[in-house]
C-alpha positions as CSV (number, residue, x, y, z in Angstrom):
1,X,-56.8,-229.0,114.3
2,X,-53.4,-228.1,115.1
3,X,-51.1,-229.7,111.8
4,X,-47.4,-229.6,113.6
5,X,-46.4,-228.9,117.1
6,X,-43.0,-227.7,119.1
7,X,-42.9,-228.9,123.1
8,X,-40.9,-225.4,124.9
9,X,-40.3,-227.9,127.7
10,X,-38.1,-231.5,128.8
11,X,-38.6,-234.5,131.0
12,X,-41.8,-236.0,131.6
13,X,-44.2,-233.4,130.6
14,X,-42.4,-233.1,127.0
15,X,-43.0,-236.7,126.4
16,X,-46.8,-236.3,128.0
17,X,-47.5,-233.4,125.6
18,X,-45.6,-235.9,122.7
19,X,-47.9,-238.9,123.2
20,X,-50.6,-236.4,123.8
21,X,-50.0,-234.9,120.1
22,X,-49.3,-237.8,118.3
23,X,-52.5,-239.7,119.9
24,X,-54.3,-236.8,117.4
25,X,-52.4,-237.1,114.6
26,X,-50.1,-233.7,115.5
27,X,-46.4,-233.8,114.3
28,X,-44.0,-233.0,117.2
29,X,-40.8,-231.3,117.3
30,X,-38.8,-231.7,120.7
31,X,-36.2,-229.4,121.3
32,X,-33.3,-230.3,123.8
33,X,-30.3,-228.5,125.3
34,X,-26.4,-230.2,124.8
35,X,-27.5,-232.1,128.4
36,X,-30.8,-233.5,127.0
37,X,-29.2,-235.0,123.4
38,X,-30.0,-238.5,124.6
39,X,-33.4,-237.5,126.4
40,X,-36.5,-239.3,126.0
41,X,-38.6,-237.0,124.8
42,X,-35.6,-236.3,122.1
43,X,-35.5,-240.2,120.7
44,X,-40.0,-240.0,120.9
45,X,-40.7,-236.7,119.5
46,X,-40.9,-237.0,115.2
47,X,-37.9,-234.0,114.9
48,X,-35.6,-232.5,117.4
49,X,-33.8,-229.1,117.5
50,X,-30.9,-228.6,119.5
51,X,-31.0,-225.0,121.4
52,X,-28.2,-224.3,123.3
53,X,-26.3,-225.3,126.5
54,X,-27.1,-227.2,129.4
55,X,-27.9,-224.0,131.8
56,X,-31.8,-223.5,131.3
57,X,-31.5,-219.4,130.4
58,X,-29.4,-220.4,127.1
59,X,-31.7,-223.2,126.0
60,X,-35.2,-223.7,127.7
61,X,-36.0,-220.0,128.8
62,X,-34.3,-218.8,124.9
63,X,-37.8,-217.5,123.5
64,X,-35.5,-216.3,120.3
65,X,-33.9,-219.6,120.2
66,X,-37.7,-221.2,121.1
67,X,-39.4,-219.2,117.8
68,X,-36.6,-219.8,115.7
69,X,-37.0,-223.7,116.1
70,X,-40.6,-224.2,115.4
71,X,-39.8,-221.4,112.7
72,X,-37.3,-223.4,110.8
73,X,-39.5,-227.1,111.2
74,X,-42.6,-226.1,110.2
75,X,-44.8,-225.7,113.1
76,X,-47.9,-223.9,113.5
77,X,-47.9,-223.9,117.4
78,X,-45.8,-224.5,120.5
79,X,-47.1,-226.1,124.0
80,X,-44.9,-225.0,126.7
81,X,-45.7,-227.5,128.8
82,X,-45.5,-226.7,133.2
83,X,-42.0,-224.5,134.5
84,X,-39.6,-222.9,132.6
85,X,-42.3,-220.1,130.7
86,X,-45.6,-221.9,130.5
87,X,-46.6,-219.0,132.8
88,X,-44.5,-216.4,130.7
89,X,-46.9,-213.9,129.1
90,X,-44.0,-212.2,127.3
91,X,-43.5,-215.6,125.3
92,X,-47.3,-216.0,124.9
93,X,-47.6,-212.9,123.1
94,X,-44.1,-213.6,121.2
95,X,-45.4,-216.6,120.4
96,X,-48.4,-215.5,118.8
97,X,-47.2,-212.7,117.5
98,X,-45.0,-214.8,115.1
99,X,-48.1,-216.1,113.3
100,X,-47.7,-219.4,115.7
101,X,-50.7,-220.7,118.2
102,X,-50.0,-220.4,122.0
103,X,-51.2,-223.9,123.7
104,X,-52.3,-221.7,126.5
105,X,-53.9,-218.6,128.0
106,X,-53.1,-215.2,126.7
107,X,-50.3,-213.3,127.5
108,X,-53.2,-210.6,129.2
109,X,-55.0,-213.9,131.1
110,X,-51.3,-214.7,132.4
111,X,-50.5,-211.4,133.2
112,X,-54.0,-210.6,135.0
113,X,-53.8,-214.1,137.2
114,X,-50.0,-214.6,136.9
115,X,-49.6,-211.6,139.6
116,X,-51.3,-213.2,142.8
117,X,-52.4,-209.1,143.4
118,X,-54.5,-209.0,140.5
119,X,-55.4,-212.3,140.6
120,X,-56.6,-211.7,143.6
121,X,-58.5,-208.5,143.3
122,X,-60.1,-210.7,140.0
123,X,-60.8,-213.7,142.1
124,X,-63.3,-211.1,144.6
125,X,-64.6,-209.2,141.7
126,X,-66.1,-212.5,140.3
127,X,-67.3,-213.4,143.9
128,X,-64.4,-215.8,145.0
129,X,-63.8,-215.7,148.7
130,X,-60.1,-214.9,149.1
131,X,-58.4,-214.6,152.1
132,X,-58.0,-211.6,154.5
133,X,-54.8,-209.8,154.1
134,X,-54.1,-206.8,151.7
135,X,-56.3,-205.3,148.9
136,X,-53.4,-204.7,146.5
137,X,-49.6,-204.5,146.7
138,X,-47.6,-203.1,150.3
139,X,-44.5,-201.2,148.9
140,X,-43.4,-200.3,152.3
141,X,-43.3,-201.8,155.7
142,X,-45.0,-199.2,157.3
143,X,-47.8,-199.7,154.9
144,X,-47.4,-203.6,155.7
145,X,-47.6,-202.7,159.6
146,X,-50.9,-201.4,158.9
147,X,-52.5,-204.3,157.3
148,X,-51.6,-206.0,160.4
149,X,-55.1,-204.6,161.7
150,X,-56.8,-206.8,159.7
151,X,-54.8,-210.0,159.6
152,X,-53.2,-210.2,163.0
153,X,-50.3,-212.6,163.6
154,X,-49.3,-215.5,162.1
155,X,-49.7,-214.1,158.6
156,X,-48.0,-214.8,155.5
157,X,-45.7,-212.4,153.3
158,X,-45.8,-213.5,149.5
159,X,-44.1,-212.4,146.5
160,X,-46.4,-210.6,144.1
161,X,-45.0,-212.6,141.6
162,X,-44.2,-215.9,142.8
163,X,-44.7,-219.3,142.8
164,X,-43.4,-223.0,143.9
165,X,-43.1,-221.7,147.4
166,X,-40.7,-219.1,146.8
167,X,-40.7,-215.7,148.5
168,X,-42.9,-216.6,151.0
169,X,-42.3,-215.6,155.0
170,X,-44.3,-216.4,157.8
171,X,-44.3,-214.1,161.0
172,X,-45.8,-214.7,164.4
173,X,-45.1,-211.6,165.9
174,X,-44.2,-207.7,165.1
175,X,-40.3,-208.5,165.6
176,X,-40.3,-211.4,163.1
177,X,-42.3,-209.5,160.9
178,X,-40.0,-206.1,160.9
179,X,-37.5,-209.2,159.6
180,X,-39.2,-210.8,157.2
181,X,-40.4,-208.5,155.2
182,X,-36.9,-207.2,153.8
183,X,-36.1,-210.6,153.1
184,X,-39.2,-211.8,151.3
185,X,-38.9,-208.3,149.6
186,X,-34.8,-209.4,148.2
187,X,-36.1,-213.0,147.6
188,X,-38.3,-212.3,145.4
189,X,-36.3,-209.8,143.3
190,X,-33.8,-212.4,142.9
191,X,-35.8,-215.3,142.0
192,X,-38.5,-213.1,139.6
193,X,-37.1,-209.4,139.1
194,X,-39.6,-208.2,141.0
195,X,-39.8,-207.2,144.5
196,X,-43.5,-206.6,144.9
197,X,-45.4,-208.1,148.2
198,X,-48.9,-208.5,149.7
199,X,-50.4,-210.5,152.9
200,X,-52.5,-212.8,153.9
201,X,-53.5,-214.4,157.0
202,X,-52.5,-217.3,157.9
203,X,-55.2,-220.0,158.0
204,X,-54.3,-222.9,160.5
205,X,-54.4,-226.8,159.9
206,X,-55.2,-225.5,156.0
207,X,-55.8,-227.7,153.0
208,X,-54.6,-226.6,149.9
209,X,-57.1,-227.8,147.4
210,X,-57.2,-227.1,143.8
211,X,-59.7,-227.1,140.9
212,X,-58.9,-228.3,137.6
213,X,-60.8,-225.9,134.4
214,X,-61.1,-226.2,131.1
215,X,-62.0,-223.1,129.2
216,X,-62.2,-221.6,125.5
217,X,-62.3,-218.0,126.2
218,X,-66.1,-218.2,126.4
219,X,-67.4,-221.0,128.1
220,X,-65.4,-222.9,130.9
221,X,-66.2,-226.2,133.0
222,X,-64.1,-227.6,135.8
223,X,-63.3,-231.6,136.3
224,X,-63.5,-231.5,139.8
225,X,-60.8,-230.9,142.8
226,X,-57.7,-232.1,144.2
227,X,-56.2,-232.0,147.1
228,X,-52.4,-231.7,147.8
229,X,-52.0,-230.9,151.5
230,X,-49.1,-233.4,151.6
231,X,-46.2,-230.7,150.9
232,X,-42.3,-230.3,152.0
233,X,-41.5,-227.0,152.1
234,X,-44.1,-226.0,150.0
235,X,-43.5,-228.1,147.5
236,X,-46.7,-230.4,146.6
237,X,-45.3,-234.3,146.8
238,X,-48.3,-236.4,147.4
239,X,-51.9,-235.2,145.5
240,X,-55.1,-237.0,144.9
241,X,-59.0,-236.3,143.6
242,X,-61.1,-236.1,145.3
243,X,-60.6,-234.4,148.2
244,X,-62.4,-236.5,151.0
245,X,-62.3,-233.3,153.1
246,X,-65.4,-231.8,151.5
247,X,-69.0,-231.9,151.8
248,X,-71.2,-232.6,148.6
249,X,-72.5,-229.0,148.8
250,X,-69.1,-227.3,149.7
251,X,-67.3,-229.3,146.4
252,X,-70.4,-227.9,144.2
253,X,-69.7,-224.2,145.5
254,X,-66.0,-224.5,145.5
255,X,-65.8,-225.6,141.6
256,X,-68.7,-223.5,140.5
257,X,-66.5,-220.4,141.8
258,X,-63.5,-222.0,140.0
259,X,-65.7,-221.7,136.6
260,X,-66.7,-218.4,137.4
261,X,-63.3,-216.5,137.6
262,X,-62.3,-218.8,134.6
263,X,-65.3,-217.2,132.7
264,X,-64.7,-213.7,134.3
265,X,-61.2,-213.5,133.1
266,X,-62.1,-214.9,129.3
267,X,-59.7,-218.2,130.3
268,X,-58.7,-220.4,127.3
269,X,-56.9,-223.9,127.6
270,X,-56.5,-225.5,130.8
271,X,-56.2,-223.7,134.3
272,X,-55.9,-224.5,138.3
273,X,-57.9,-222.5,140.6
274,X,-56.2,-223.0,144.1
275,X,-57.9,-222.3,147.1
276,X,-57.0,-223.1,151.3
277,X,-59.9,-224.8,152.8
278,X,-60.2,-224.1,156.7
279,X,-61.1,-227.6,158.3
280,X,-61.9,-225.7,161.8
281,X,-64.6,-223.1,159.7
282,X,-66.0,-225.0,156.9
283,X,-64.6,-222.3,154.0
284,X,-62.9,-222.5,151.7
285,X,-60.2,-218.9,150.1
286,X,-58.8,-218.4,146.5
287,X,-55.1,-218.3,147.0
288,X,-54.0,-218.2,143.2
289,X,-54.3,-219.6,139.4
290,X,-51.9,-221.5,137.8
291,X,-52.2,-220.7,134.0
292,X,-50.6,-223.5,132.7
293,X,-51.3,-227.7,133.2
294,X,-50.0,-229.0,136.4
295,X,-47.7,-232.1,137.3
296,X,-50.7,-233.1,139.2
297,X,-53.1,-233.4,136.6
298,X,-53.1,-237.1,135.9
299,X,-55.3,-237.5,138.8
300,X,-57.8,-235.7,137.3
301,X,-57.5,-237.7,134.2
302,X,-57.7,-240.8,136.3
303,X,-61.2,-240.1,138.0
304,X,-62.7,-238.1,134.8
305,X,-61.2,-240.4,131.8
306,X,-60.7,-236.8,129.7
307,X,-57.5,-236.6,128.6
308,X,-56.8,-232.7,129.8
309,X,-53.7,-232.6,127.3
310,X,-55.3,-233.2,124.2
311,X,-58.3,-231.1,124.9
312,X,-55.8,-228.1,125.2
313,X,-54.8,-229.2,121.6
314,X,-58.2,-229.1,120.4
315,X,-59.1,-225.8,122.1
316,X,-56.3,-224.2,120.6
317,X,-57.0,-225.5,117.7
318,X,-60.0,-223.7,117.3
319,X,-62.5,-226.3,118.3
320,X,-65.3,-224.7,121.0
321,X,-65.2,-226.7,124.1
322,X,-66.3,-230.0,123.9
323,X,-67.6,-231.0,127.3
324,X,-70.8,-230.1,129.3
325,X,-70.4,-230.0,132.9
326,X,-73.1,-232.5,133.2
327,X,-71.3,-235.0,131.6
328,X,-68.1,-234.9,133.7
329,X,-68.1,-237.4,136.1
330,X,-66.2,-238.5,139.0
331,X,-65.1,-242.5,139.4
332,X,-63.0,-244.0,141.9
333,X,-60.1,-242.2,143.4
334,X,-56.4,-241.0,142.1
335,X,-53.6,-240.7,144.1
336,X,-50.1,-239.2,142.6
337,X,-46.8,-239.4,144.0
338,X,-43.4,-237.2,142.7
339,X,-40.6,-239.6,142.3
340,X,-37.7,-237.5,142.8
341,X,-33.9,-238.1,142.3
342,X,-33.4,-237.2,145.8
343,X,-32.3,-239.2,148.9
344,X,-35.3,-238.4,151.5
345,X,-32.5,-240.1,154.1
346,X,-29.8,-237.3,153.7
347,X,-32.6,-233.9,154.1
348,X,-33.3,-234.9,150.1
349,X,-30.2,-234.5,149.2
350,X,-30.3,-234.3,145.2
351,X,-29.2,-237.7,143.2
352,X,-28.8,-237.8,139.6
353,X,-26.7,-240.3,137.8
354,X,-27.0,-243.2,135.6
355,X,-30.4,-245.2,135.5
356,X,-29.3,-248.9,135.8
357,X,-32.2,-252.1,135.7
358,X,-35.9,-250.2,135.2
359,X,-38.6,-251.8,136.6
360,X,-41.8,-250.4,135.9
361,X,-45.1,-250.9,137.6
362,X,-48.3,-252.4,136.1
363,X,-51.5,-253.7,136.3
364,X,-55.0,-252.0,136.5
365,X,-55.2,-248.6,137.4
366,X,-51.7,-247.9,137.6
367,X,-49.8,-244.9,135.2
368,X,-46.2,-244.5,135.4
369,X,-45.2,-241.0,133.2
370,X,-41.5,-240.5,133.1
371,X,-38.5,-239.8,131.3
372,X,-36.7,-242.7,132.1
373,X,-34.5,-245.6,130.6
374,X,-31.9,-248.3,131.8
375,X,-29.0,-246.5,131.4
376,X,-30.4,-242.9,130.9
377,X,-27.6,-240.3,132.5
378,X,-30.0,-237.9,134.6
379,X,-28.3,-234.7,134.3
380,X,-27.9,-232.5,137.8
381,X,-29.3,-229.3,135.6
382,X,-32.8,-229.3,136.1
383,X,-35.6,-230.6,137.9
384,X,-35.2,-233.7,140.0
385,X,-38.6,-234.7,139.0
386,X,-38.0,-238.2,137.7
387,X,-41.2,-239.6,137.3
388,X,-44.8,-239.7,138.7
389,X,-46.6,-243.0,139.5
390,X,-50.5,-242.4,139.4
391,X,-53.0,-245.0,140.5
392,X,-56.8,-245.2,140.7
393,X,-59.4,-247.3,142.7
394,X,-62.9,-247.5,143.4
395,X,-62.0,-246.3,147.0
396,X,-59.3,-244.4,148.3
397,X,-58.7,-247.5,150.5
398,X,-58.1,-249.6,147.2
399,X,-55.8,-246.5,146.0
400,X,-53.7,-246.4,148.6
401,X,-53.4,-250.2,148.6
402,X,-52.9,-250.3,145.1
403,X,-49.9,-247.8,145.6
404,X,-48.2,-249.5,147.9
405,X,-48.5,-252.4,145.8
406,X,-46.8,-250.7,142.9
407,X,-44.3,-249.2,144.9
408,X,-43.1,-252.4,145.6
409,X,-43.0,-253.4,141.8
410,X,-40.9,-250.2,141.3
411,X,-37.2,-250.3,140.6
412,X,-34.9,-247.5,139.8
413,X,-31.5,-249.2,140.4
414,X,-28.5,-246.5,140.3
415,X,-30.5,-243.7,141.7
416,X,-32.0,-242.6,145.1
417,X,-35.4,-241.9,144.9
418,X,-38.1,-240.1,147.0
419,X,-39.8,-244.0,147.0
420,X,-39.1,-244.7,150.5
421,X,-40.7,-241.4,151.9
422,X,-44.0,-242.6,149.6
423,X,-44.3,-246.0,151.5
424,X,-43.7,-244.5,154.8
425,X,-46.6,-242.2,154.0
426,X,-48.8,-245.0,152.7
427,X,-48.7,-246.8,156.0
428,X,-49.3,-243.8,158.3
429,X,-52.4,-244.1,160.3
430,X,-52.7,-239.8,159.5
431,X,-52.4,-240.6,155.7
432,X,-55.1,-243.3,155.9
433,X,-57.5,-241.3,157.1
434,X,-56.8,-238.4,155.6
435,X,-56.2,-236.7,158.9
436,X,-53.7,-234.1,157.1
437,X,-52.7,-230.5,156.6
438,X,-50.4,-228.4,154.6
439,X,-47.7,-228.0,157.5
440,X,-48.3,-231.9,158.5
441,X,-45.4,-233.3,156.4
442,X,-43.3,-230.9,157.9
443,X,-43.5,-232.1,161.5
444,X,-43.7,-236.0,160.6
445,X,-40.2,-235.8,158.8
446,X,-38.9,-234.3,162.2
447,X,-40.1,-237.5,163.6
448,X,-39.7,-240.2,161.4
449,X,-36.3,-239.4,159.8
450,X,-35.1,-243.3,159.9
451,X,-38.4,-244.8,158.1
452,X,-37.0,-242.9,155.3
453,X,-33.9,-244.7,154.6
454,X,-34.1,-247.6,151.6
């Protein structure tokens, strides 16, 4: 087992991965930036480095700065938590190339399902269905115009390298596309130094529906699905598990192909397969992997009771895989909402500022993971992620009641919060019976813009 362990990461994850450490009898070491000195996971963690300045480059994305910390305290391994370079296979390799342990995938796993081309071209080599669009990178428009043969319009230009939405453009005809694809091409240079694109059709009234894996570079088991079709701007704000869009025998096939490409590409640690899921056709397409653990994962942890945090720790600590599939159950239902320092009724405006009275939700089946205190200072530098409130019941009918419930309970005074949007949502007769689709949330802020104000 792992003896002392640095968190590369802030906010709410670095005092999940804190708890998560401690639980096992790991030291921590936090590090924090001159913005973070009065953070949670700062006054939790058992040491604390400071790294640098508030902007992210000179503290969070420092790998030098990163080594040198766990270096100089002792520690034998750093978990880099989700963001910032938990998907960085130049810090994996740095990492372990110090002599430290990686909480995570290989730098050649990362690299191999961190570009969505390859990941891709993995995904249908181990028998994944992936979507039509094009068999490797399009350097060129006129070699984009070509894949238009098989895709046909609306179809969706993505950045080789991206992720969390970014450099992504969707065309409905060959004029919008002759302008999109220069502009997805300069987007994603700018946001990931690399201007690299490929195409994919564009499946209508999709679900986006993920499957959680655990792996230890030999064997792998998944803990079931998600499903997070409630998104704004592509950003996931609403996720739950399970998915009550599937059949019995389409969630079997769908997480047996998740296990597969974890096992074809030697995974280790924890791992999201994501996939669309065409209501109209019955299929389900591989879209990408996230090589890291997601915000998202406590709904997983909800329905399966396995702690997907400290099972990383142990994996990486050298223990095989502990679980059988047949042992992994699901109970109940999860749902997860992102509380945000935003204000939903300004376009979501962001809000950070100075946590006043904290009330925090309780009761059975309700998690609240944050970084918050009455009279934290949220700083503007970051994320606006505040917190996420999880709850479970034995139906999805009990969840969402059970939500509203401690929605209700919640108080954040100071701050503007994305809480309003979440008890619109709950009292939508779409939401309750799961009548949704990734472009849903879209059209129902257009048309509900005053239930968001509170």
């Amino acid at each position: 087992m792992l003896k002392k362990l640095l968190i590369a990461n802030r906010g709410e994850i670095a005092v999940r991965v804190i708890r998560a450490a401690q639980d096992l009898g790991i030291a921590t070491v936090a590090v924090y930036s001159a913005a973070d000195a009065d953070a949670l996971h700062v006054k939790i963690a058992d040491e604390a480095v400071h790294i640098g300045p508030p902007a992210a480059k000179k503290s969070y994305l420092d790998m030098n700065a990163l080594l040198e910390a766990a270096r100089s305290t002792g520690c034998d391994s750093i978990h880099p938590g989700y963001g910032f370079l938990a998907e960085n296979a130049d810090f994996s390799d740095a990492v372990t190339a110090t002599g430290l342990v990686f909480v995570g995938p290989s730098g050649r796993a990362i690299r191999l399902m961190g570009d969505k081309v390859s990941a891709r071209s993995a995904a249908a080599a181990a028998g994944v269905p992936v979507v039509p669009g094009s068999a490797g990178r399009v350097e060129s428009i006129e070699a984009a115009r070509a894949v238009l043969e098989e895709t046909g319009f609306p179809v969706m230009i993505k950045a080789a390298a991206g992720g969390g939405g970014r450099g992504i453009r969707i065309a409905n005809s060959l004029d919008e596309f002759d302008q999109a694809f220069p502009q997805a091409q300069a987007e994603a240079l700018a946001a990931f130094g690399d201007g690299g694109l490929y195409m994919e059709k564009v499946i209508g009234r999709a679900r986006h529906i993920e499957v959680q894996i655990l792996a230890d570079g030999r064997d792998a088991v998944h803990c079931f699905e998600r499903e997070c079709s409630l998104q704004r701007r592509r950003q996931k704000v609403w996720e739950e598990a399970p998915s009550r869009a599937l059949s019995d025998a389409l969630r079997a096939e769908l997480c047996a192909s998740a296990v597969a490409l974890a096992k074809a590409v030697s995974y280790s640690g924890a791992g999201t397969v994501e996939y669309l899921y065409d209501d109209a056709a019955d299929r389900f397409y591989f879209i990408e992997m996230n090589t890291r653990i997601q915000v998202e994962h406590p709904v997983t942890e909800a329905i399966t009771g396995i702690d997907l945090v400290a099972e990383m720790l142990r994996i990486a600590g050298g223990e095989p895989l502990r679980l059988s599939q047949g042992n992994i159950r699901v109970k109940g239902h999860a749902i997860e909402v992102r509380l945000n320092a935003e204000d939903p009724a300004r376009d979501f405006a962001p809000f950070p500022g100075k946590v006043g009275d904290l009330r925090i939700p309780g009761g059975p089946g309700v998690r609240f993971d944050s970084m918050l205190y009455s009279g934290y200072d949220v700083p503007p530098f970051y994320d606006s992620l505040l917190a996420k409130l999880i709850v479970h019941g034995e139906t999805r009918e009990a969840a969402i009641a059970r939500l509203v419930r401690a929605l209700r309970e919640l108080e954040i005074a100071g701050m503007k919060t994305t809480k309003p949007l979440f008890l619109a949502l709950a009292a939508d007769p779409a939401v309750l019976a799961g009548d949704v689709h990734t472009r849903w949330l879209e059209g129902w802020l257009t048309d509900n813009a005053a239930a968001l104000a509170g």
